[in-house]
BAFIMAR-12964 format. One record per residue (C-alpha): residue in one letter; residue number from 1; x, y, z. Coordinates in nm, 3 decimals, padded with zeros to 5 digits. Layout:
! residues N
<r><aa>A</aa><i>NUM</i><u>X</u><v>Y</v><w>Z</w></r>
...
END
This chain:
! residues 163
<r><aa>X</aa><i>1</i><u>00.292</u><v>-00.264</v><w>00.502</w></r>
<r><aa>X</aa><i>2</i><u>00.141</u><v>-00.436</v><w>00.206</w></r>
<r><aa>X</aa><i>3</i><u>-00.248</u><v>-00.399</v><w>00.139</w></r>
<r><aa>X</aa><i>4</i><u>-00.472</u><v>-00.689</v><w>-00.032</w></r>
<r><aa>X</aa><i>5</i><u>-00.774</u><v>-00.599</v><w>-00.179</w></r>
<r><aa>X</aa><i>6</i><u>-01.080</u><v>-00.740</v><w>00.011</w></r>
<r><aa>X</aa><i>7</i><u>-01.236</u><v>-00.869</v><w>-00.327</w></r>
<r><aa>X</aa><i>8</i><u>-01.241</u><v>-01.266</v><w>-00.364</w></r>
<r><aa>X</aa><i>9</i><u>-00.982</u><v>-01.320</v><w>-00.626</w></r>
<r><aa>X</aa><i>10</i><u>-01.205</u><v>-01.410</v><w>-00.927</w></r>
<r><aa>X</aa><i>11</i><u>-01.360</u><v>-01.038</v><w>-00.962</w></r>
<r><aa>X</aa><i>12</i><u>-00.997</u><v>-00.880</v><w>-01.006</w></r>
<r><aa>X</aa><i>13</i><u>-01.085</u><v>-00.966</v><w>-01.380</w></r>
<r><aa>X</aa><i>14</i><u>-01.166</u><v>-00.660</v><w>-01.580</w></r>
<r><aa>X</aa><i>15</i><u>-01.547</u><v>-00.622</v><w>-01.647</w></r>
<r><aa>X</aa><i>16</i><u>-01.612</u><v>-00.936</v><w>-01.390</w></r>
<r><aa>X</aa><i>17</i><u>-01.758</u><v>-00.711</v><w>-01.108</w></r>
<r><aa>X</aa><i>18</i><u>-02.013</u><v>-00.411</v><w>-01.223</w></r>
<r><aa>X</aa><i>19</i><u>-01.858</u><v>-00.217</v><w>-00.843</w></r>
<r><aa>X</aa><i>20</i><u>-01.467</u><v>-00.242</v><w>-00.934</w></r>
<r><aa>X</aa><i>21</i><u>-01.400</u><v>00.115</v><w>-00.988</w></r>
<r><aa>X</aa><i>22</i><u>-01.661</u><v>00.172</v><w>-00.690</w></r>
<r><aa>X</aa><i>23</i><u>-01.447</u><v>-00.113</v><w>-00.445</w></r>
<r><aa>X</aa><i>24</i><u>-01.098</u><v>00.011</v><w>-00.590</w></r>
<r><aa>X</aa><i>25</i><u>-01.157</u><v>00.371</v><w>-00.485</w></r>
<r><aa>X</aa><i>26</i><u>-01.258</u><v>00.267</v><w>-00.140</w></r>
<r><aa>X</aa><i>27</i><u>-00.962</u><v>00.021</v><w>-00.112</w></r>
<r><aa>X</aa><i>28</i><u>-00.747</u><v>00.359</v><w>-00.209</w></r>
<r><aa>X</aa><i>29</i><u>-00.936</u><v>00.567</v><w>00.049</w></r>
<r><aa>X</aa><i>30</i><u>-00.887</u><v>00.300</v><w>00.352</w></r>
<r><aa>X</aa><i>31</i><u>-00.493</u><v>00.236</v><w>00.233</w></r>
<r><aa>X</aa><i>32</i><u>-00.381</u><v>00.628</v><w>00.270</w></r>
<r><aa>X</aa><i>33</i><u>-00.603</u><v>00.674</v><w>00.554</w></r>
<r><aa>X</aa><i>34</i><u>-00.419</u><v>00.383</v><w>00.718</w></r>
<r><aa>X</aa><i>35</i><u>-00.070</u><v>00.496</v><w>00.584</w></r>
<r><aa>X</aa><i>36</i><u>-00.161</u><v>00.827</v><w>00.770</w></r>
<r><aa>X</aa><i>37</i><u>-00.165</u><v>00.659</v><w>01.109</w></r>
<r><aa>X</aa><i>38</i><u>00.151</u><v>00.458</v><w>01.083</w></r>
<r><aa>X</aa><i>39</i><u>00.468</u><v>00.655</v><w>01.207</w></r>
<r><aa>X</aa><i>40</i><u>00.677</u><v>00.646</v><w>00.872</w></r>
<r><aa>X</aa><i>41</i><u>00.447</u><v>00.492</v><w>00.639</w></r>
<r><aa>X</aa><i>42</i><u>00.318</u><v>00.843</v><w>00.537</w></r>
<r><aa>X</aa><i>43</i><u>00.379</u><v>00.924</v><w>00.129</w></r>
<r><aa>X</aa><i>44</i><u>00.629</u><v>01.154</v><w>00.041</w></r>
<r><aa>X</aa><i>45</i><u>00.572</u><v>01.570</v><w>00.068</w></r>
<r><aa>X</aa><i>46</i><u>00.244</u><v>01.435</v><w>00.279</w></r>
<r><aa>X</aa><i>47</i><u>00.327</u><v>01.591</v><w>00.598</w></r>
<r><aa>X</aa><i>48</i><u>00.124</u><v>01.349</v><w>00.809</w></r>
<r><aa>X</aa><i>49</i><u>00.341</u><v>01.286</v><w>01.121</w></r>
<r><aa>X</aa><i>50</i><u>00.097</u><v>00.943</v><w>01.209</w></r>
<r><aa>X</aa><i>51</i><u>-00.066</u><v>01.051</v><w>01.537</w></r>
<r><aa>X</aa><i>52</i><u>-00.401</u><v>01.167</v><w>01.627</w></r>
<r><aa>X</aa><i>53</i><u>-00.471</u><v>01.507</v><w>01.883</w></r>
<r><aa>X</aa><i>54</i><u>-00.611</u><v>01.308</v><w>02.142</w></r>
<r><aa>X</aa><i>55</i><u>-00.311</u><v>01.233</v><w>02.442</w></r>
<r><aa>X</aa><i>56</i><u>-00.136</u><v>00.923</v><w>02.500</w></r>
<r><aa>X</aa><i>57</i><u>-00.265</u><v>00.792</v><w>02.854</w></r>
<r><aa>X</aa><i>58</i><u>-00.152</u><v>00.574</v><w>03.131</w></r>
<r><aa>X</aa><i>59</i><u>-00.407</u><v>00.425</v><w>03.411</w></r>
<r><aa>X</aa><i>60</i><u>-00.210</u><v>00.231</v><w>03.678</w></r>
<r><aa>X</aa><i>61</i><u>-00.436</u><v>00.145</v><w>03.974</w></r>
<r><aa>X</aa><i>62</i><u>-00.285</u><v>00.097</v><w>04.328</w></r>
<r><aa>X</aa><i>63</i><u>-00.474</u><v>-00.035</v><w>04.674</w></r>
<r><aa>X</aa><i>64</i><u>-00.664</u><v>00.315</v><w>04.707</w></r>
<r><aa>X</aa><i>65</i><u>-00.659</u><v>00.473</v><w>04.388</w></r>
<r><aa>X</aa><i>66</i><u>-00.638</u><v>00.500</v><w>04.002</w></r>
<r><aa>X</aa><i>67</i><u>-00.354</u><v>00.742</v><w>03.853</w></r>
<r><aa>X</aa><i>68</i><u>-00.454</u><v>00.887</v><w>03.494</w></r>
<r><aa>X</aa><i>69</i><u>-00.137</u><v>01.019</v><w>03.346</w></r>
<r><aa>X</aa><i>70</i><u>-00.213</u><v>01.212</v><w>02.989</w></r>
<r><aa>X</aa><i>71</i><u>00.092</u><v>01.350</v><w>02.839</w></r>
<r><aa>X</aa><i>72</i><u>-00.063</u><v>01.693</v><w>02.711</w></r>
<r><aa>X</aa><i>73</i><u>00.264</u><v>01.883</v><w>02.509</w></r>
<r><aa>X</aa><i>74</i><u>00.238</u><v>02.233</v><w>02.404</w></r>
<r><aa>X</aa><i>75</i><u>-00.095</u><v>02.291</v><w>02.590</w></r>
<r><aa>X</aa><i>76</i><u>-00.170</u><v>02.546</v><w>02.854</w></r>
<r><aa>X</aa><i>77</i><u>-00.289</u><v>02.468</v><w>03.165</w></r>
<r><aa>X</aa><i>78</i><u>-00.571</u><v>02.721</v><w>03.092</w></r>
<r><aa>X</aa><i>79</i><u>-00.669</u><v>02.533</v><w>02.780</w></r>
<r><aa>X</aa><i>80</i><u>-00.757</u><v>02.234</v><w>02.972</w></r>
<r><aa>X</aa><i>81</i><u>-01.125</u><v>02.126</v><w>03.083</w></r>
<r><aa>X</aa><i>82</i><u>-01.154</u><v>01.789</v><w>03.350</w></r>
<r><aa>X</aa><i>83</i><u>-01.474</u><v>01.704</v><w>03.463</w></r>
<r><aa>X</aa><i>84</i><u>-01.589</u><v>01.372</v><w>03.645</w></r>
<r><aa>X</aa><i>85</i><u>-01.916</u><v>01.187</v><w>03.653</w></r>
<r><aa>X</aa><i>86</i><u>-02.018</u><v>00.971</v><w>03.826</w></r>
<r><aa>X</aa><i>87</i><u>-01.830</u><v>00.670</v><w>03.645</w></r>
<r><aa>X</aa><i>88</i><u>-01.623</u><v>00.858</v><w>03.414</w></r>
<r><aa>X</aa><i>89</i><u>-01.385</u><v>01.132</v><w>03.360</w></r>
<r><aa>X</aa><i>90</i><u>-01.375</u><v>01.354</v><w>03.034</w></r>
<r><aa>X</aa><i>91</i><u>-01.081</u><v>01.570</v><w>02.928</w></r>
<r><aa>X</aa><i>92</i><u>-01.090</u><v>01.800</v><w>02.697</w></r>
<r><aa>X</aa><i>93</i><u>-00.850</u><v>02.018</v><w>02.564</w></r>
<r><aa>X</aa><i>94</i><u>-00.706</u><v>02.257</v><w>02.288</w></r>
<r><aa>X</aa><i>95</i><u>-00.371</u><v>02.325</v><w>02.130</w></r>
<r><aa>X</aa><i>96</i><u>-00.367</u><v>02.651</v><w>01.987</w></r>
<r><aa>X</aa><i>97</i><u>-00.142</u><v>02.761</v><w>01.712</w></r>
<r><aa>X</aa><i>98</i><u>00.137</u><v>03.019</v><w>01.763</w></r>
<r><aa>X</aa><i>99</i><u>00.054</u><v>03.385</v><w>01.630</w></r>
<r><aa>X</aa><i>100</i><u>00.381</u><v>03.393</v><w>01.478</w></r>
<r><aa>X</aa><i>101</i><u>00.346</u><v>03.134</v><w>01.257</w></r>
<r><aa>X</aa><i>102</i><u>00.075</u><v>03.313</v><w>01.001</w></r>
<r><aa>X</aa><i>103</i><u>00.337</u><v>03.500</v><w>00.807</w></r>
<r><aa>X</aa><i>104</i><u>00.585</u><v>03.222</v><w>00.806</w></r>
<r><aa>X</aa><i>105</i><u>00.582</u><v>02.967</v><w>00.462</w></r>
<r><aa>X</aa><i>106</i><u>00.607</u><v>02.637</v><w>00.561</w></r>
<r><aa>X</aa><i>107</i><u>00.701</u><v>02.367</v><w>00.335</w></r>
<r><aa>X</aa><i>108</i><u>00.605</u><v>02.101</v><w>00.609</w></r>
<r><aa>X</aa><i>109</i><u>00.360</u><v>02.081</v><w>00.903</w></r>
<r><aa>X</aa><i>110</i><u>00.330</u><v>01.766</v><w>01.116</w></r>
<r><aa>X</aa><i>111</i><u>00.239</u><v>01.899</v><w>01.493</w></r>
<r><aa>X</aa><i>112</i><u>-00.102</u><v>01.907</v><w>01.512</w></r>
<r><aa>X</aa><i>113</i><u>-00.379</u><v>02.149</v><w>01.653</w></r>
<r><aa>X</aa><i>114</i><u>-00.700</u><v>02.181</v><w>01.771</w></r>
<r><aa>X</aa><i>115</i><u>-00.949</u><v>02.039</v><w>01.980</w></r>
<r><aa>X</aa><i>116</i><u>-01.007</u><v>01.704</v><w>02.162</w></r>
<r><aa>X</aa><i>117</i><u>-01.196</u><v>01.528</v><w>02.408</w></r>
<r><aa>X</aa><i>118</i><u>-01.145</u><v>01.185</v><w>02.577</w></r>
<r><aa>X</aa><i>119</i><u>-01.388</u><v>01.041</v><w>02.802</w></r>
<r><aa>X</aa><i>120</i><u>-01.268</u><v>00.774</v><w>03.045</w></r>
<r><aa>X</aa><i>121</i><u>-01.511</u><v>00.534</v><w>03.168</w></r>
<r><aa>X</aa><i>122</i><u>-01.404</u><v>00.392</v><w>03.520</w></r>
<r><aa>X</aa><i>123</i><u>-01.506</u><v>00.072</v><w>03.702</w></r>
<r><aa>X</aa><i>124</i><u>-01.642</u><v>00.226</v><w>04.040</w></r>
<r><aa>X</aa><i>125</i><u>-01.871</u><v>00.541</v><w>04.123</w></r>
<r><aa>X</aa><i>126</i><u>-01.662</u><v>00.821</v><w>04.201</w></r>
<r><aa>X</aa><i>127</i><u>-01.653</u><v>01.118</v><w>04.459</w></r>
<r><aa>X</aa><i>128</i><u>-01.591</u><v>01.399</v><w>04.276</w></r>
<r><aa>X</aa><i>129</i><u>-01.421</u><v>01.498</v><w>04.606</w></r>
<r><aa>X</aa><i>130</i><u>-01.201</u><v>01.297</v><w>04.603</w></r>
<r><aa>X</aa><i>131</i><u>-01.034</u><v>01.352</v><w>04.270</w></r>
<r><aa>X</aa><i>132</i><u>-00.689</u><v>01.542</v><w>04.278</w></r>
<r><aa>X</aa><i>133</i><u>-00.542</u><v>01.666</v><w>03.949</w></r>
<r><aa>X</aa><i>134</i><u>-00.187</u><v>01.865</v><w>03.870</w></r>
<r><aa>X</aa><i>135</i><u>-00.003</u><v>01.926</v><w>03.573</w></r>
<r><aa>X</aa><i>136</i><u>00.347</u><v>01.998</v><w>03.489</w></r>
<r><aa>X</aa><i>137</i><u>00.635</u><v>02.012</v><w>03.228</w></r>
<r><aa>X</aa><i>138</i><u>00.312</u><v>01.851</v><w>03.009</w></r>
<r><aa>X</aa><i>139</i><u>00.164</u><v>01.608</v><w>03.180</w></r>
<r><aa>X</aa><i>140</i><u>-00.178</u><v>01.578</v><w>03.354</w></r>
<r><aa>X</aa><i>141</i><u>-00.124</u><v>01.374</v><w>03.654</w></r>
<r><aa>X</aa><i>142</i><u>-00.499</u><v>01.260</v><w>03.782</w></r>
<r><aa>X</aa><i>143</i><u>-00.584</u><v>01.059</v><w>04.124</w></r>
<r><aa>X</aa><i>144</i><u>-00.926</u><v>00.933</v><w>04.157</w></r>
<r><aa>X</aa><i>145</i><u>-00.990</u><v>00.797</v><w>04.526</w></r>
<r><aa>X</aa><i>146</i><u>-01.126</u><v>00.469</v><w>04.518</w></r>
<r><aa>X</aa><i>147</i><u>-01.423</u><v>00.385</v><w>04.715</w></r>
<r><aa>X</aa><i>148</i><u>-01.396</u><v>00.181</v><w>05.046</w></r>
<r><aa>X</aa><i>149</i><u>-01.576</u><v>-00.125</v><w>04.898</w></r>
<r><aa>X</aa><i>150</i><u>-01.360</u><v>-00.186</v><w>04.613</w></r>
<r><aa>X</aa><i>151</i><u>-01.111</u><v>-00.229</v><w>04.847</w></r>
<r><aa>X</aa><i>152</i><u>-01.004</u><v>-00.628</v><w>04.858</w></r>
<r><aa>X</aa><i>153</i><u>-01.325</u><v>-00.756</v><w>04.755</w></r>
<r><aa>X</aa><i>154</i><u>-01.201</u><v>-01.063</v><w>04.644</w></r>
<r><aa>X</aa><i>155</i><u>-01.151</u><v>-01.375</v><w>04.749</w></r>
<r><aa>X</aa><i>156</i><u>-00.982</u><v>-01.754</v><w>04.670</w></r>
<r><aa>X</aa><i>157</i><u>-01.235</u><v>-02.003</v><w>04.564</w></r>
<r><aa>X</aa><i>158</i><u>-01.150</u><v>-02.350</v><w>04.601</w></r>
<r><aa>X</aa><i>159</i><u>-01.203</u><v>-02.591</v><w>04.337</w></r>
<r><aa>X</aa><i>160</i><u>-01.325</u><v>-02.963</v><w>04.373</w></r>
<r><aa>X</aa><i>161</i><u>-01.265</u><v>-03.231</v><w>04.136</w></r>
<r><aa>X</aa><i>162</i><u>-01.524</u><v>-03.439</v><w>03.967</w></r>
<r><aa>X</aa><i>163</i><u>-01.626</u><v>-03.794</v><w>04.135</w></r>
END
């Protein structure tokens, strides 16, 4: 993917702008830190694999509930933290690195450790009782209740035309 520089055209000429070395290094800075998220666009020998820690989620909402579904590889069930507020519910997490891998010389490392948090903010108070949460083969499945009153609380307005 191509990057412009956000200068207007007639400062590109040397000695025009007194910040061009200043705007040029920032314009570098923004371009690899953008190449770094792409899948693929990553320079050569960089080892950046384009993806952050955090998990990829799902919400899918049904008559009586939300389902949160965080796909959460390589990470123990032990290792994760879910707490709900009120109107949101935070995950937090951490991959740990193998033991075996400290005497081992890699020549390239894109899987990524650490830890994260994600807070999901949700449209309706929540019982914290009635939140149900399991995990397997890697993914956190989570099913928040939703409260009676959210239930069908809409309705079809007719419209009238103008006289």
């Amino acid at each position: 993917m191509a990057k412009k520089s956000l200068a207007p055209m007639f400062l590109d000429a040397p000695d025009a702008w007194p910040f061009k070395s200043l705007h040029n290094e920032i314009d570098r800075v923004i371009n690899e830190f953008s190449r770094s998220l792409v899948p693929g666009e990553a320079g050569e020998g960089k080892g950046v694999s384009g993806s952050t820690l955090a998990p990829n989620i799902d919400i899918a909402e049904t008559d009586t509930s939300l389902e949160i579904t965080a796909e959460l590889p390589g990470i123990d069930e032990t290792d994760i933290d879910l707490t709900v507020t009120e109107n949101a519910i935070t995950l937090k997490a951490e991959k740990k690195m193998d033991a075996e891998r400290e005497d081992k010389g890699f020549h390239l490392v894109e899987r990524r450790y650490g830890m994260f948090q994600r807070r999901i903010a949700l449209p309706f108070k929540v019982d914290p009782d009635k939140v149900e949460a399991n995990f397997g083969k890697g993914v956190l499945k989570i099913i928040v209740e939703k409260p009676p009153e959210t239930e069908n609380s809409s309705r079809k307005i007719d419209i009238s035309a103008d006289a």
